[in-house]
N, C-alpha and C positions, 0 to 999 in steps of 0.2 A: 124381232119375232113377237109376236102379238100373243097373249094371254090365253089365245083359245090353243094354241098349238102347244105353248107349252104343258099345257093340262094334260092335252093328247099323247104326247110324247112322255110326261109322267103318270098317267094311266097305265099305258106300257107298263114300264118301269115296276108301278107298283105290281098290276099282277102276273108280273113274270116272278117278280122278288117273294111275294106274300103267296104265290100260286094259289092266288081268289080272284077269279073275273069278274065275281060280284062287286068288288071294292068300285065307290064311285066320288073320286074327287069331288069338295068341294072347299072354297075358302077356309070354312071352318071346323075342317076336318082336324083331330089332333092324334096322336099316337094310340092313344084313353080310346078311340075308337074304331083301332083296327088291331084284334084280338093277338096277332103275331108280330104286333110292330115293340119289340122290345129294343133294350140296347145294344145287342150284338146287333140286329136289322138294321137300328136306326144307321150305322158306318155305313152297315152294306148299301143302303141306299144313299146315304150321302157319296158315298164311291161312285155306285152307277149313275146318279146324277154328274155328277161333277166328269164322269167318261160321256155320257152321252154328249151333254150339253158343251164340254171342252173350255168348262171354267174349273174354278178353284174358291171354297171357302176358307175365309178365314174362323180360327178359332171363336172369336165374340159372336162372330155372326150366328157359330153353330148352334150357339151358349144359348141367345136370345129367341129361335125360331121356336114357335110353339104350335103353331099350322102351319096346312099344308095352303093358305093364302099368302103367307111372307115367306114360305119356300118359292111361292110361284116368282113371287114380288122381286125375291134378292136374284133367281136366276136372271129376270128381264132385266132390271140393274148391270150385274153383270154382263150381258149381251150385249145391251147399249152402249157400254163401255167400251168393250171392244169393237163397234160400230156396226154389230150384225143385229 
């Protein structure tokens, strides 16, 4: 799955979750700048990532992400992996 699709598909995601259509991914997006992305969101969205896409994070990985470009990064990892 290629970088652009998965932005699209986490576009989605975010404003269905943050119900702001404004929100506009980009690599260097981080929590600090989207006003409802707290810690209770952050699960929520790591949950519907992980439904959508039909991976699984691990703990460290959670630990370490700090944009929403190494969120992009680890889902296409993961994908690759699985050879989709």
């Amino acid at each position: 799955m290629q970088q652009e699709d998965i932005y699209a598909q986490l576009t989605s995601i975010f404003h269905d979750l943050f119900d702001d259509e404004s929100i506009v991914l980009s690599p260097s997006l981080t929590a600090a700048d989207v006003p409802e992305w707290d810690s209770f969101n952050h699960i929520n969205l790591i949950v519907a990532v992980e439904a959508r896409f039909g991976i699984k994070f691990q703990t460290a990985e959670l630990e370490s992400m700090q944009t929403v470009g190494h969120l992009v990064d680890l889902i296409q990892k993961k994908l690759v992996a699985q050879g989709r």
